[in-house]
C-alpha atoms as a printed R data frame, in Angstrom:
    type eleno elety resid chain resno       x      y       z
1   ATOM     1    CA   UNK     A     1 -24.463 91.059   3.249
2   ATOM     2    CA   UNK     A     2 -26.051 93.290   6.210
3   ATOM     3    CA   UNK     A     3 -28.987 90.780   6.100
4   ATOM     4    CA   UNK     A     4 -27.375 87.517   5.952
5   ATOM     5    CA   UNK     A     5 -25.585 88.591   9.012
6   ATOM     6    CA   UNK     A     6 -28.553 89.846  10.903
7   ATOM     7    CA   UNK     A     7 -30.209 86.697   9.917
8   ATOM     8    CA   UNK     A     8 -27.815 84.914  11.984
9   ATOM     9    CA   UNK     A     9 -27.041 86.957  14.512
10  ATOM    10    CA   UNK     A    10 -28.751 84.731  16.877
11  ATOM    11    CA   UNK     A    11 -27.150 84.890  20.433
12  ATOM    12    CA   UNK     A    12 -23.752 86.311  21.737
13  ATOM    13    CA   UNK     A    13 -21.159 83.463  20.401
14  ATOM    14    CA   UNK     A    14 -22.545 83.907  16.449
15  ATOM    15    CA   UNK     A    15 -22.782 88.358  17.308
16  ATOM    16    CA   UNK     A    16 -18.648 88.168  18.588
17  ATOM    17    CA   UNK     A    17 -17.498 85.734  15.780
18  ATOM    18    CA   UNK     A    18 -19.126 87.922  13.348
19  ATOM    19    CA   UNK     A    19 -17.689 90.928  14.638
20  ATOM    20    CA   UNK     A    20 -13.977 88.992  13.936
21  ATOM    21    CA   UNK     A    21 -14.594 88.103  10.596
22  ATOM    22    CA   UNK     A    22 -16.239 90.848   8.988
23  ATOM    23    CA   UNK     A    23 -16.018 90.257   5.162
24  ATOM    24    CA   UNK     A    24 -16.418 86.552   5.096
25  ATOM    25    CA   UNK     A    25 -17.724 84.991   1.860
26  ATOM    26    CA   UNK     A    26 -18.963 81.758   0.456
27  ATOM    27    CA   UNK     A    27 -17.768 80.916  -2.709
28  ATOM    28    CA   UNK     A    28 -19.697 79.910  -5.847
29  ATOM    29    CA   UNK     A    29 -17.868 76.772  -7.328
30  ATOM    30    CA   UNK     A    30 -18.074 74.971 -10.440
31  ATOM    31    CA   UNK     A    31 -20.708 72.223  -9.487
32  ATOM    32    CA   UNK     A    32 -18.438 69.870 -11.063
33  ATOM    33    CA   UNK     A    33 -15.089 70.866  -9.470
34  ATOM    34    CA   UNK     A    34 -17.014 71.042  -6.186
35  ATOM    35    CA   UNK     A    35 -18.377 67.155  -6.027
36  ATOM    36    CA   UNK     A    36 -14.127 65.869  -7.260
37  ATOM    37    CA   UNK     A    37 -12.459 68.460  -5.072
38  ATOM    38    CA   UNK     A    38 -14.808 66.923  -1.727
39  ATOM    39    CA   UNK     A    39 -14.724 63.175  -2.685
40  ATOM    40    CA   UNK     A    40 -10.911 64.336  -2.601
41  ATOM    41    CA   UNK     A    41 -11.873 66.322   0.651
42  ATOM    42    CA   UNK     A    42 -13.075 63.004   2.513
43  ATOM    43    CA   UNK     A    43 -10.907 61.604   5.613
44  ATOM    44    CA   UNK     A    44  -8.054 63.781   5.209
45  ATOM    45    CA   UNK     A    45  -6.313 67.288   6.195
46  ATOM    46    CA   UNK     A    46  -6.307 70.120   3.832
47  ATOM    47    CA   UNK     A    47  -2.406 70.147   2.953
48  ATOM    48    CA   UNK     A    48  -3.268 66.617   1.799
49  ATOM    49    CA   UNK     A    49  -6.207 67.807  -0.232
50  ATOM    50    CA   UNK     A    50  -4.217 70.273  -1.535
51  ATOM    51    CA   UNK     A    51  -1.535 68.065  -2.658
52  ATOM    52    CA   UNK     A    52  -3.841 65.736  -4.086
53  ATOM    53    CA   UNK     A    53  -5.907 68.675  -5.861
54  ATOM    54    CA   UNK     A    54  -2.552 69.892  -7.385
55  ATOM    55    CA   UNK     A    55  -1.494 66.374  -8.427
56  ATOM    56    CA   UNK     A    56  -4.625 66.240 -10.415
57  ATOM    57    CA   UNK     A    57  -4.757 68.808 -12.145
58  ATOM    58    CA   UNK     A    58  -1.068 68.899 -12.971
59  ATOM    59    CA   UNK     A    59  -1.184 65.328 -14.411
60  ATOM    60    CA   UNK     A    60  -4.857 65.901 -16.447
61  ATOM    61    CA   UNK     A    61  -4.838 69.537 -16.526
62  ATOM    62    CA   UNK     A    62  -4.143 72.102 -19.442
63  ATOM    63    CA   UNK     A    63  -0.780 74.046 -18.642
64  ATOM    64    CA   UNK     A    64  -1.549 77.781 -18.806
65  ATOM    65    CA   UNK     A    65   0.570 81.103 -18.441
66  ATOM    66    CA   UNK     A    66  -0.045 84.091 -17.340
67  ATOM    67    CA   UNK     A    67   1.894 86.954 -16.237
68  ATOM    68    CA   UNK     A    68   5.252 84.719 -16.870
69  ATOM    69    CA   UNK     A    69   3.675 82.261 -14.391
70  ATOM    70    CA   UNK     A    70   2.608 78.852 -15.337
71  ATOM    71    CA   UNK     A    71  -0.860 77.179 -13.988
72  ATOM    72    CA   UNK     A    72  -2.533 73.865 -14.438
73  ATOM    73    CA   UNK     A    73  -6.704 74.017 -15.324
74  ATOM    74    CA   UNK     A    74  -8.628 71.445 -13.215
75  ATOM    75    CA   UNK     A    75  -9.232 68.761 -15.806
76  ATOM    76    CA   UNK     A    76 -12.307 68.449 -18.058
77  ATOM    77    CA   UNK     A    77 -14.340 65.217 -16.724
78  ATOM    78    CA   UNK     A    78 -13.829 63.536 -20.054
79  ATOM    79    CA   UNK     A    79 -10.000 63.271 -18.744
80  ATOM    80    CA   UNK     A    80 -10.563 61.892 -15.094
81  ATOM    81    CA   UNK     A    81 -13.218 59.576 -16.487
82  ATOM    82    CA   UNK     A    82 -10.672 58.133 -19.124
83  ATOM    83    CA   UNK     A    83  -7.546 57.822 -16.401
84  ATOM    84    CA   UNK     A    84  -6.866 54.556 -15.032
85  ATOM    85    CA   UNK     A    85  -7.238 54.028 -11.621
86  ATOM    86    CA   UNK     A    86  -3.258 53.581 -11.955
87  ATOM    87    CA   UNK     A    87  -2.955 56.989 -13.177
88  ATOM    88    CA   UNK     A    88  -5.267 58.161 -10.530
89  ATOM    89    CA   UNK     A    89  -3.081 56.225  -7.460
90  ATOM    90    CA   UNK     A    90  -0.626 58.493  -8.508
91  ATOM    91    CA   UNK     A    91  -1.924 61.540  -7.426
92  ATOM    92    CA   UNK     A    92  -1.928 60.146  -4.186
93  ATOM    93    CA   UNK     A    93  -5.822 60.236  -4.091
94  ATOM    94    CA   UNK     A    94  -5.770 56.297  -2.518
95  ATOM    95    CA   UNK     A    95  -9.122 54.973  -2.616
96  ATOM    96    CA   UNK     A    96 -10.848 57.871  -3.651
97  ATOM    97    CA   UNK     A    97  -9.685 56.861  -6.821
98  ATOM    98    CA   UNK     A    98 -12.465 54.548  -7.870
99  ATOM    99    CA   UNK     A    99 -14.772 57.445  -7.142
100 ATOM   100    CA   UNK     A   100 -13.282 60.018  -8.714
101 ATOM   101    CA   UNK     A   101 -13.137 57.877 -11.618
102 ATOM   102    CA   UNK     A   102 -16.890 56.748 -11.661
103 ATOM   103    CA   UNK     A   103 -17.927 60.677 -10.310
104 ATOM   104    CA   UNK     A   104 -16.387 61.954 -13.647
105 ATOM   105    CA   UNK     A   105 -17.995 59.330 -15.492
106 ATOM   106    CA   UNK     A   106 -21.449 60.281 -14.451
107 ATOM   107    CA   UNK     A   107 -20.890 63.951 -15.420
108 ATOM   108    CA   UNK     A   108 -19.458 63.182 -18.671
109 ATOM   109    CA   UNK     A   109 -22.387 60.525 -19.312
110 ATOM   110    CA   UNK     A   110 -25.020 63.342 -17.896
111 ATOM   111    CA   UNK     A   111 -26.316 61.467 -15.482
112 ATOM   112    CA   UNK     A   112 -26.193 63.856 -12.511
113 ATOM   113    CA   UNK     A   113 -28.009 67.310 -13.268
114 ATOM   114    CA   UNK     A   114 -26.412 69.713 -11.142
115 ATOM   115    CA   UNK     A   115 -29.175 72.547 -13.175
116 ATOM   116    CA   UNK     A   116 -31.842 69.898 -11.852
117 ATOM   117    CA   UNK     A   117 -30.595 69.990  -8.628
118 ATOM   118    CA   UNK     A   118 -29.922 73.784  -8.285
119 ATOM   119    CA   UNK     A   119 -33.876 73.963  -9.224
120 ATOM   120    CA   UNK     A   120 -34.804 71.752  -6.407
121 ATOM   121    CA   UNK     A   121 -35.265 72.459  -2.586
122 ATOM   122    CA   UNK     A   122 -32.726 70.862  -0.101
123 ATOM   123    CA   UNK     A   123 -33.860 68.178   0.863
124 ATOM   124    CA   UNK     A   124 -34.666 66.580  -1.958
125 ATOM   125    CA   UNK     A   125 -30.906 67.879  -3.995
126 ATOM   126    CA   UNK     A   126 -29.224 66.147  -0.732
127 ATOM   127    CA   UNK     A   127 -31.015 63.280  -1.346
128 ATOM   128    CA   UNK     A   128 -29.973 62.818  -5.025
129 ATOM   129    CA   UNK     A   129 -26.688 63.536  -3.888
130 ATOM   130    CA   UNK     A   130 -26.534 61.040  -1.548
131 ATOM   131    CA   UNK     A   131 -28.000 58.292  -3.659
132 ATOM   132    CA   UNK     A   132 -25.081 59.196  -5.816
133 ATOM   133    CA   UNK     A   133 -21.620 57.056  -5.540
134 ATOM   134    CA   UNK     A   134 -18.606 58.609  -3.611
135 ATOM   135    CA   UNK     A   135 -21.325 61.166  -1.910
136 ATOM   136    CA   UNK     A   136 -22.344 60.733   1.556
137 ATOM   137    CA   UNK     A   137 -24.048 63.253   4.392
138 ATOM   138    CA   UNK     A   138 -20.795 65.883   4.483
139 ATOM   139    CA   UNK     A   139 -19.766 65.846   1.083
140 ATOM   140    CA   UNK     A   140 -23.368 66.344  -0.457
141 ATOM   141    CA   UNK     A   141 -24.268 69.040   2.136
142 ATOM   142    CA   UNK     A   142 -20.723 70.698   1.266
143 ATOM   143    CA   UNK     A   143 -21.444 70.603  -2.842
144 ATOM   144    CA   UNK     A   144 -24.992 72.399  -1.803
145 ATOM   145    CA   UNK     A   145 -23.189 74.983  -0.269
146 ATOM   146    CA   UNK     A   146 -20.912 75.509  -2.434
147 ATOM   147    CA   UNK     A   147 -22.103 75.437  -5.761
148 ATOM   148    CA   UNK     A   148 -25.749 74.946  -5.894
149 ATOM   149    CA   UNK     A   149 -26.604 77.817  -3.641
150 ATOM   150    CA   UNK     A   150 -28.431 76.179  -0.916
151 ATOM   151    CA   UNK     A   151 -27.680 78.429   1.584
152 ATOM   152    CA   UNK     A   152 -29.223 76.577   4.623
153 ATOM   153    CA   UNK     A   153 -26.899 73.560   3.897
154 ATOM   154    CA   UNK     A   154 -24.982 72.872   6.980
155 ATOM   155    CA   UNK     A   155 -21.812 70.493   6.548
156 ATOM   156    CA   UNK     A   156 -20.168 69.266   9.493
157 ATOM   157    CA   UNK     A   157 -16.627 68.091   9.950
158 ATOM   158    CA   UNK     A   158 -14.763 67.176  12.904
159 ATOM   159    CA   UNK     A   159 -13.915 71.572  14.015
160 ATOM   160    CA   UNK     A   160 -17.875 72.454  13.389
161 ATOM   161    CA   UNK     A   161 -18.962 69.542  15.776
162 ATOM   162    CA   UNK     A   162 -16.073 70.508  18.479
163 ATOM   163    CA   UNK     A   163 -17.885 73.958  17.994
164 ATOM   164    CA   UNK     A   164 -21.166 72.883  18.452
165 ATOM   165    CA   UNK     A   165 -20.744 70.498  21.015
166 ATOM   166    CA   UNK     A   166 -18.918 73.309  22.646
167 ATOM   167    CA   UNK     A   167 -21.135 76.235  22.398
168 ATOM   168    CA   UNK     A   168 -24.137 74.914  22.074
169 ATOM   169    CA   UNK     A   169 -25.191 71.498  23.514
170 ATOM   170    CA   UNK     A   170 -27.592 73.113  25.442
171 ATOM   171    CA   UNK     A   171 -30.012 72.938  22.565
172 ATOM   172    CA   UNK     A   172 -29.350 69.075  22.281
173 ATOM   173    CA   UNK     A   173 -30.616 66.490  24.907
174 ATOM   174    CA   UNK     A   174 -28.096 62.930  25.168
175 ATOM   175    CA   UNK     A   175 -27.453 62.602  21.541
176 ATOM   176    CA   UNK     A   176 -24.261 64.425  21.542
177 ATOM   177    CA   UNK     A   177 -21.741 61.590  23.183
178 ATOM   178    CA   UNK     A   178 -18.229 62.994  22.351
179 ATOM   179    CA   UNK     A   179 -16.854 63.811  19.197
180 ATOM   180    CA   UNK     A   180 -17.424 60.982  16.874
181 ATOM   181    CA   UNK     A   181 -19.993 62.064  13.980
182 ATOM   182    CA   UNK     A   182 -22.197 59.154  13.256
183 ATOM   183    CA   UNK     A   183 -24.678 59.562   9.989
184 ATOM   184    CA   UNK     A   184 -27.614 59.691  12.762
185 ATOM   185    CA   UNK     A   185 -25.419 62.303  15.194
186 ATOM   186    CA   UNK     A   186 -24.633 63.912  11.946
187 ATOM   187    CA   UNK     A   187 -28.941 64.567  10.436
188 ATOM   188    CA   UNK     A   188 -29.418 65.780  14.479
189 ATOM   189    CA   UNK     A   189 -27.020 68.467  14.371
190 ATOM   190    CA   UNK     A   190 -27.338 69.733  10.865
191 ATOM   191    CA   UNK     A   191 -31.429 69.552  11.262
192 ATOM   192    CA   UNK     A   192 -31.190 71.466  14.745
193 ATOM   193    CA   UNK     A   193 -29.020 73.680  13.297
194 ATOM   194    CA   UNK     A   194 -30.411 74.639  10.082
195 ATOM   195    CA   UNK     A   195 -33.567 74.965  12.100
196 ATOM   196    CA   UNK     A   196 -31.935 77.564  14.406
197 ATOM   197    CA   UNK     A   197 -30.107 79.905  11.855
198 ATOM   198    CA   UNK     A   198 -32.858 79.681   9.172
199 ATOM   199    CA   UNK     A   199 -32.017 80.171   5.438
200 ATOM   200    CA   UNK     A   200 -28.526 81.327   5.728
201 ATOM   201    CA   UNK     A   201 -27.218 78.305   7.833
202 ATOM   202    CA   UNK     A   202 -24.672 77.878   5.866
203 ATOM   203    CA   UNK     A   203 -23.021 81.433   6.218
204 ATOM   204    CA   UNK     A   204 -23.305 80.544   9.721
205 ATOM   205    CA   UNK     A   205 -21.776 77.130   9.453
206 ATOM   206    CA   UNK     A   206 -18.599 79.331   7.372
207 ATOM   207    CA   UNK     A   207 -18.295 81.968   9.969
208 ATOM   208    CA   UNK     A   208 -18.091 79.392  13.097
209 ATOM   209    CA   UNK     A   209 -15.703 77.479  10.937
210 ATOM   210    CA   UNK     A   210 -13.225 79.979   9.739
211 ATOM   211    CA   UNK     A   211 -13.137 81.118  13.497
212 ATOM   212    CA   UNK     A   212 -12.755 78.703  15.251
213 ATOM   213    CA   UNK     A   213 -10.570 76.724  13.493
214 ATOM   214    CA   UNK     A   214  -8.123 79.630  13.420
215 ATOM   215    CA   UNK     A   215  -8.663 80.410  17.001
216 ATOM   216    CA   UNK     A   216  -8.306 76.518  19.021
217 ATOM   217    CA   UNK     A   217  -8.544 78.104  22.328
């Protein structure tokens, strides 16, 4: 871990966050679970994501037990793919319904090869991704990161582009006009910024994150 840090160590806002959240990990997701769970993830807040999440699996899920404790599994694509959107509405998922449905469809179908797109560089997965329905700039950059292991991915939400905007407009010239993340502000700040921290971008994008979304002042 040593390395990834150094790596990104690149000027005194990145060296004092890291010294604040020492341990800091990226998890390694289920490629599958990773695309539903951000398509879920999309214009919301995360107790609403949660809720949603739990919804799902509770109503397509296998109940499990363990320890005396009782858990839902996230639900086999076969499941989603087969719900109605009706049956999907009521896991409060709104119009990310459609998409979840059509998302699980294309797994079960094996359309989308998430070993294909581990295999291939970047640009080219994000791409794919993109192309694909229900999957636009944030989401795809966040299933990269999460579960394909491209490290340099560099999602942005509404906190990372406070945090930019914030602490480091000086490397931008006019494009950064408030807070509102267009698809073209959106490329400029994840291209300037994967260009700055290098291959582990992303560990960077987790560690300003986690920070300063904890820490609003």
């Amino acid at each position: 871990m040593h390395h990834i840090t150094k790596k990104i160590s690149k000027d005194c806002i990145m060296k004092d966050v890291l010294s604040k959240m020492r341990g800091l990990r990226l998890m390694r997701q289920d490629p599958y679970q990773c695309l539903i769970s951000f398509i879920c993830a999309t214009n919301t807040n995360i107790p609403m994501i949660k809720r949603m999440l739990t919804n799902i699996c509770v109503n397509f899920g296998d109940s499990v037990e363990y320890c005396g404790l009782k858990f839902h599994t996230f639900p086999e694509p076969k499941r989603l793919a087969n719900a109605s959107l009706n049956e999907l509405y009521r896991c409060s998922v709104g119009y990310r319904a459609r998409f979840i449905q059509r998302a699980a469809m294309t797994v079960l179908n094996g359309k989308i090869d998430f070993d294909s797109l581990r295999r291939k560089n970047y640009q080219n997965a994000k791409k794919e991704l993109i192309d694909f329905l229900g999957v636009g700039q944030k989401v795809a950059d966040c299933i990269l990161l999460f579960s394909l292991e491209k490290l340099d991915s560099f999602p942005i939400d509404v906190w990372i582009a406070r945090t930019i905007i914030r602490y480091y407009a000086y490397m931008f010239e006019s494009e950064l006009n408030g807070e509102k993340i267009t698809p073209k502000v959106y490329s400029i700040i994840s291209s300037k910024m994967r260009g700055y921290f290098g291959v582990y971008a992303g560990y960077a994008q987790q560690y300003l994150y986690c920070y300063f979304r904890n820490n609003k002042n």
